[in-house]
Backbone as CSV, one residue per row, in Angstrom:
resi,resn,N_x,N_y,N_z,CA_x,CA_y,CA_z,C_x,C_y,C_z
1,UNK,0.839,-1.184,0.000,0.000,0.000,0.000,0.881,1.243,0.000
2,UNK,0.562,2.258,-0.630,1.173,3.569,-0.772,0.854,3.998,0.627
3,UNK,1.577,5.027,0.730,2.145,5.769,2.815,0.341,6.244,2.710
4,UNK,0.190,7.116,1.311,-1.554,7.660,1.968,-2.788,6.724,2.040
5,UNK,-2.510,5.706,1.231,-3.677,4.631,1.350,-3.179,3.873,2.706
6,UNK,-2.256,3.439,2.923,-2.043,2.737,4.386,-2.368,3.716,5.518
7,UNK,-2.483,5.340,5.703,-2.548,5.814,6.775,-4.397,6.383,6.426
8,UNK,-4.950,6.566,5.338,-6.378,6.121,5.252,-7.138,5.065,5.554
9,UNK,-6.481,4.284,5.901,-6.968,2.367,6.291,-6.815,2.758,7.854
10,UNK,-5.487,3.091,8.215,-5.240,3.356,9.838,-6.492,4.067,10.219
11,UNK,-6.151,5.238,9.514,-6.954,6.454,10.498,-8.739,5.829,10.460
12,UNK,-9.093,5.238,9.187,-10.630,5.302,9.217,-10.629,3.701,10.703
13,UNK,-9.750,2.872,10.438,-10.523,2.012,11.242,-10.033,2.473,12.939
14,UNK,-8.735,3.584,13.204,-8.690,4.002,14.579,-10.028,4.464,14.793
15,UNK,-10.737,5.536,13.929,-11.522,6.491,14.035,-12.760,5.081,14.649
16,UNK,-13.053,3.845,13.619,-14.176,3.674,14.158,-14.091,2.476,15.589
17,UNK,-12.973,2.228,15.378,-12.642,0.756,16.720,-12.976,1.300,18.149
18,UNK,-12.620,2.244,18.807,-13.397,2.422,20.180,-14.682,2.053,20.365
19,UNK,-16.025,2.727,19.440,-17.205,1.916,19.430,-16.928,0.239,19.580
20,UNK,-16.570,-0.225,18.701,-16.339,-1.599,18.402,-15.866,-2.554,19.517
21,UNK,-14.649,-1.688,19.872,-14.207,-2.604,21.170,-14.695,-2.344,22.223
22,UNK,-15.458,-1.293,22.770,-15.946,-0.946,24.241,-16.199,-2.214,24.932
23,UNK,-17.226,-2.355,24.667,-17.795,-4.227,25.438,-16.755,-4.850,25.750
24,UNK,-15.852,-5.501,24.640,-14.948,-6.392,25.062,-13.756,-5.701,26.194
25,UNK,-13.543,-4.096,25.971,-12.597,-3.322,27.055,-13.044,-3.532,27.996
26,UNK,-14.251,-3.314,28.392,-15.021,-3.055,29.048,-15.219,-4.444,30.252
27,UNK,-14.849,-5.099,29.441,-14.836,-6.953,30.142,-13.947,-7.041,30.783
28,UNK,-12.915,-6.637,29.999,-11.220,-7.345,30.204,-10.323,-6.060,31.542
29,UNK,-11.488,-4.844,31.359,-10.881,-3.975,32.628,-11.119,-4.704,33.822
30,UNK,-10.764,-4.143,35.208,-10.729,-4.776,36.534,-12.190,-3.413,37.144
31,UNK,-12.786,-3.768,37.446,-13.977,-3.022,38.182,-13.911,-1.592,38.352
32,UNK,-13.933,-0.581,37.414,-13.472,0.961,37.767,-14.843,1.505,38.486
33,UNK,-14.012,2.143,39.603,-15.257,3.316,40.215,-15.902,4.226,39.305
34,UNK,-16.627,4.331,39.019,-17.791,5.557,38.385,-17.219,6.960,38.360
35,UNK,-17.578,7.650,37.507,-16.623,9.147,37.040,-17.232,9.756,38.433
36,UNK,-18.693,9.504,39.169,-19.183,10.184,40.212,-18.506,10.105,41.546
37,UNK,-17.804,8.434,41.635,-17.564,8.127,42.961,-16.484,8.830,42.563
38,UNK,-15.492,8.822,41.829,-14.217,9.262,41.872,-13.928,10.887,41.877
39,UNK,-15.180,11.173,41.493,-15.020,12.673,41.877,-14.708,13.469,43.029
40,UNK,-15.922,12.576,43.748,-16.315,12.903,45.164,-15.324,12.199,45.951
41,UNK,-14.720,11.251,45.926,-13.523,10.924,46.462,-11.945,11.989,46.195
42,UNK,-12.433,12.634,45.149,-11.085,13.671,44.874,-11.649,14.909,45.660
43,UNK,-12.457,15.316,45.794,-13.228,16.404,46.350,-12.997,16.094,47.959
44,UNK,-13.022,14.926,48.671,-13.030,14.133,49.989,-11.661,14.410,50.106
45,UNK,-10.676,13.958,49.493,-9.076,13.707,49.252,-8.454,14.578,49.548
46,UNK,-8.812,16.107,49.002,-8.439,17.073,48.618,-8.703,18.698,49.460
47,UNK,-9.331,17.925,49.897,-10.470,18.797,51.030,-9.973,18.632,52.698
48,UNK,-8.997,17.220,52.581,-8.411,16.936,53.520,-7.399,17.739,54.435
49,UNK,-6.854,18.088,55.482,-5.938,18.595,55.770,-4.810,18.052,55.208
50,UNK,-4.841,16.489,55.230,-3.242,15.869,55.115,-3.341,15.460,53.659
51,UNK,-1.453,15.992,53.630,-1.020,16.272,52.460,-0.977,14.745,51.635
52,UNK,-0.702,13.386,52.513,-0.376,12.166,52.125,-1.385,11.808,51.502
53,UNK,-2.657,12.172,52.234,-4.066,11.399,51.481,-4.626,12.056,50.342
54,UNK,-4.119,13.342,50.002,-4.340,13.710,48.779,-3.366,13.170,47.721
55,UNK,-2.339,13.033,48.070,-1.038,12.633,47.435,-1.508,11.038,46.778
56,UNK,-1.760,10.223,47.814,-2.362,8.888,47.395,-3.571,8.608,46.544
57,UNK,-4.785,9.848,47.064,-5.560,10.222,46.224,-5.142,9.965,44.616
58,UNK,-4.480,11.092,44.282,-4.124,11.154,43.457,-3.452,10.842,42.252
59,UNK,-2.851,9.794,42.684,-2.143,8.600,42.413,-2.952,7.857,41.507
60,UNK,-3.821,7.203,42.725,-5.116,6.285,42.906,-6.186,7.014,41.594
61,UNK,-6.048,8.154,41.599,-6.959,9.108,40.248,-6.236,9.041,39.116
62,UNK,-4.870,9.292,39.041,-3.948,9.212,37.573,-4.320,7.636,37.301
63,UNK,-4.529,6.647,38.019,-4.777,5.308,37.307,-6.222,4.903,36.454
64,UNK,-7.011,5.563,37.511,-8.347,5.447,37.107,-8.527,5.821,35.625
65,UNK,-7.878,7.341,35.729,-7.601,7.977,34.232,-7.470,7.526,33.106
66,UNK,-6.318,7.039,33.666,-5.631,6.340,32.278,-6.362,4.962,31.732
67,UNK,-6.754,4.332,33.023,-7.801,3.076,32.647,-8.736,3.195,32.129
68,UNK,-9.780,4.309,32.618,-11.194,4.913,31.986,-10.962,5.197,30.747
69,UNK,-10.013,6.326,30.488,-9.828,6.823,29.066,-9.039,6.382,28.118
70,UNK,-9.171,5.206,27.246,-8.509,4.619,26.789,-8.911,4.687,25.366
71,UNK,-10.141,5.347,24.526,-10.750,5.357,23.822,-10.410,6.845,23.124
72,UNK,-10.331,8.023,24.056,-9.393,9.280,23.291,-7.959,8.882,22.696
73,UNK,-7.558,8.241,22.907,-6.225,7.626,22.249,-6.703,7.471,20.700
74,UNK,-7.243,6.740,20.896,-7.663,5.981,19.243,-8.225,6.898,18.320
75,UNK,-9.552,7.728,19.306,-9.958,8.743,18.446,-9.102,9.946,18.086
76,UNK,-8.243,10.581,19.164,-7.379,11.749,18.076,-6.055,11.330,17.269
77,UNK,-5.466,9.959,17.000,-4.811,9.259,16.390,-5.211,8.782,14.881
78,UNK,-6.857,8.658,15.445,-7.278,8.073,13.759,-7.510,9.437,13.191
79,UNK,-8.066,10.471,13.840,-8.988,11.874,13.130,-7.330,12.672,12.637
80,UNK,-5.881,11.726,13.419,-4.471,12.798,12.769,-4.404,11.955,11.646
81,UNK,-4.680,10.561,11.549,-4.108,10.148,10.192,-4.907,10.263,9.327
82,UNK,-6.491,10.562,9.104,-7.805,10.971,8.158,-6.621,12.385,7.833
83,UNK,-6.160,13.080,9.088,-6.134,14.615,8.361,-4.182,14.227,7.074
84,UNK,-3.575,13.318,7.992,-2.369,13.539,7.071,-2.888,12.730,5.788
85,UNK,-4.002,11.672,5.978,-4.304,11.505,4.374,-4.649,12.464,3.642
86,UNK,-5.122,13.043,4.623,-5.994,14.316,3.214,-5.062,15.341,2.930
87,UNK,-4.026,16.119,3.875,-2.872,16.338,3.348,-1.936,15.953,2.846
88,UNK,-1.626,14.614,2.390,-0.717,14.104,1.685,-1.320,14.398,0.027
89,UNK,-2.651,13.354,-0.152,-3.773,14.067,-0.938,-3.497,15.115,-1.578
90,UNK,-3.771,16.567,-0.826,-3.938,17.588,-1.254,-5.049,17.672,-1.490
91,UNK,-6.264,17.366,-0.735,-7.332,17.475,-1.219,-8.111,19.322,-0.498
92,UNK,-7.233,19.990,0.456,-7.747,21.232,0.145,-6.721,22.246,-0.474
93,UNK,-5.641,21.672,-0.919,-5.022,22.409,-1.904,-5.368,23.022,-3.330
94,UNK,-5.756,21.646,-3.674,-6.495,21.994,-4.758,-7.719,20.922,-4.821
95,UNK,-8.953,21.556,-4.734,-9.919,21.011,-4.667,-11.187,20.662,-5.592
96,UNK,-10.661,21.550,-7.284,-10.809,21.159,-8.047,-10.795,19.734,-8.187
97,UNK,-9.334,19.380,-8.098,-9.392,17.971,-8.846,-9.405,16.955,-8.305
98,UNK,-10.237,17.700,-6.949,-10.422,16.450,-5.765,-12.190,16.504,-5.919
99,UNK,-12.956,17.191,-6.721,-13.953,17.383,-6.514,-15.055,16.215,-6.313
100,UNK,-15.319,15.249,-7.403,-15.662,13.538,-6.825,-15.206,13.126,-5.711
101,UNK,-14.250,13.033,-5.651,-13.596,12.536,-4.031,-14.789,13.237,-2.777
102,UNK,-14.502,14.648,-2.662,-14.973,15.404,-1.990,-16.334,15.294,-1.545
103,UNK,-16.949,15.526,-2.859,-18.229,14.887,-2.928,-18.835,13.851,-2.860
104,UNK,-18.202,12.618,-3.054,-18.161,11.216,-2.163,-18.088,11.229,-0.455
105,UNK,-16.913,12.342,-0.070,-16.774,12.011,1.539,-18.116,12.715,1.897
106,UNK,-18.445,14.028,1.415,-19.948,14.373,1.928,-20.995,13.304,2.021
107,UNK,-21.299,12.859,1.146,-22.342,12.016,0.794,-22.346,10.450,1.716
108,UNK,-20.875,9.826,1.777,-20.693,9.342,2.594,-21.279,9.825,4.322
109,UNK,-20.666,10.990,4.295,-20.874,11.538,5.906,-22.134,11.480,6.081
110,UNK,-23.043,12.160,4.905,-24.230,12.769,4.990,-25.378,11.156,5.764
111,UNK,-25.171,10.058,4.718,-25.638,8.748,4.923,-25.046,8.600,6.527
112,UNK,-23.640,8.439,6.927,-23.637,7.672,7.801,-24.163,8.989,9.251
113,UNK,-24.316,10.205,8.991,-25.418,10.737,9.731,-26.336,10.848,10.319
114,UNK,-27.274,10.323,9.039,-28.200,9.890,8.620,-28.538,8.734,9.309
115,UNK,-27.899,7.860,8.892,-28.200,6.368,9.805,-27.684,6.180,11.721
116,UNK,-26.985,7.433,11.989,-26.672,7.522,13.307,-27.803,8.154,14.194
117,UNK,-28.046,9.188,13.135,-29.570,9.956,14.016,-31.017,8.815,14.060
118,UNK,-30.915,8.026,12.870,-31.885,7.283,13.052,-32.034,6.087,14.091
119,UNK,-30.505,6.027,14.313,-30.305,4.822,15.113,-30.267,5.079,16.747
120,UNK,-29.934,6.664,16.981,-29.871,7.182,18.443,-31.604,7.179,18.820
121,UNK,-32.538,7.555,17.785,-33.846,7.915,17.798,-34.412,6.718,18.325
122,UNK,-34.216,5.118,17.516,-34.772,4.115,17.525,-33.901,3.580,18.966
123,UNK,-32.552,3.919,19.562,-32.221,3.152,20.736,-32.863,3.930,22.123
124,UNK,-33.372,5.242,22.069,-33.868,6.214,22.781,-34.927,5.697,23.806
125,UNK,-35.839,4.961,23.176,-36.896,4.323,24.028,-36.310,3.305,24.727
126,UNK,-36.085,2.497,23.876,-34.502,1.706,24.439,-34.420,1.772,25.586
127,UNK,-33.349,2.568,25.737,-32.780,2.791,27.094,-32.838,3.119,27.908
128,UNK,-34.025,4.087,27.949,-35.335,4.457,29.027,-35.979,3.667,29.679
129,UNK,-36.179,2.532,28.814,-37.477,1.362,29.361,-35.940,0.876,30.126
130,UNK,-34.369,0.485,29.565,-33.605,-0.255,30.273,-33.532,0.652,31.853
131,UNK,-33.187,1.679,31.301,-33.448,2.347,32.773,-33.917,2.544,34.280
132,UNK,-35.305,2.475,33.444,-36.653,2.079,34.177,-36.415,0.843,34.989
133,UNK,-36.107,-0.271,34.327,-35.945,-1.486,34.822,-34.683,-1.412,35.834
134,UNK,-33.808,-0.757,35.507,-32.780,-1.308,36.263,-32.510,-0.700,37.726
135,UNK,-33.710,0.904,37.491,-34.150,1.489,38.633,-34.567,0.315,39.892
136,UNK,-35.684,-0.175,39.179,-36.911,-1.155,39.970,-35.752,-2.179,40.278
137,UNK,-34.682,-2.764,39.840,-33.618,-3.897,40.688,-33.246,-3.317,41.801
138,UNK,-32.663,-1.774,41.498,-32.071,-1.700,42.765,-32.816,-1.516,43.927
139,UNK,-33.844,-1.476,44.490,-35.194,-1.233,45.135,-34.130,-2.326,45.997
């Protein structure tokens, strides 16, 4: 593969693999506290007089971090290699003679838009009714 078709292959499938893998990350992590508990535990930590238990705090928070957020990696990695394809390209250099192209990625976008709004619309009730339910367990 040429450097811009191999870093167009990278970037589109970085861009879409976080969706893809969540579940299985999501398995294979060890039990993370909730963005809420960990807040309020930094807020508890921090709020403390002593300097050690914020210190450990904190620690204990840079891990969480890095464990939780593992999915911004992928996404501003794939959205740099979409952009060095398209600058290698030259597709806003000259955009004349990128004009099909161009008008393909719209049309592309426009569809997979399209099918995202329809699909947030149709999971909406969804996850309300899951909601609902999972309210009534914890009772």
């Amino acid at each position: 593969m040429r450097p811009t078709a191999s870093s167009l292959v990278a970037g589109v499938l970085f861009a879409i693999l976080p969706p893809l893998l969540a579940p299985a990350v999501r398995a294979v992590l060890p039990a993370l506290a909730s963005q809420a508990e960990m807040y309020g535990g930094a807020l508890e930590a921090f709020s403390s007089p002593s300097w050690s238990r914020a210190l450990a705090f904190n620690m204990g928070m840079s891990t969480w971090a890095r464990l939780s957020n593992w999915a911004p990696v992928c996404f501003v990695l794939g959205r740099f290699l979409l952009g060095y394809w398209a600058g290698r390209k030259g597709l806003l250099q000259s955009p004349e003679r990128h004009h099909a192209l161009l008008r393909a990625i719209f049309a592309g976008a426009l569809v997979a838009w399209s099918l995202a709004t329809v699909l947030s619309l149709v999971q909406a009730p969804m996850r309300a009714a899951l909601a609902r339910q999972a309210s009534t367990w914890n009772r």
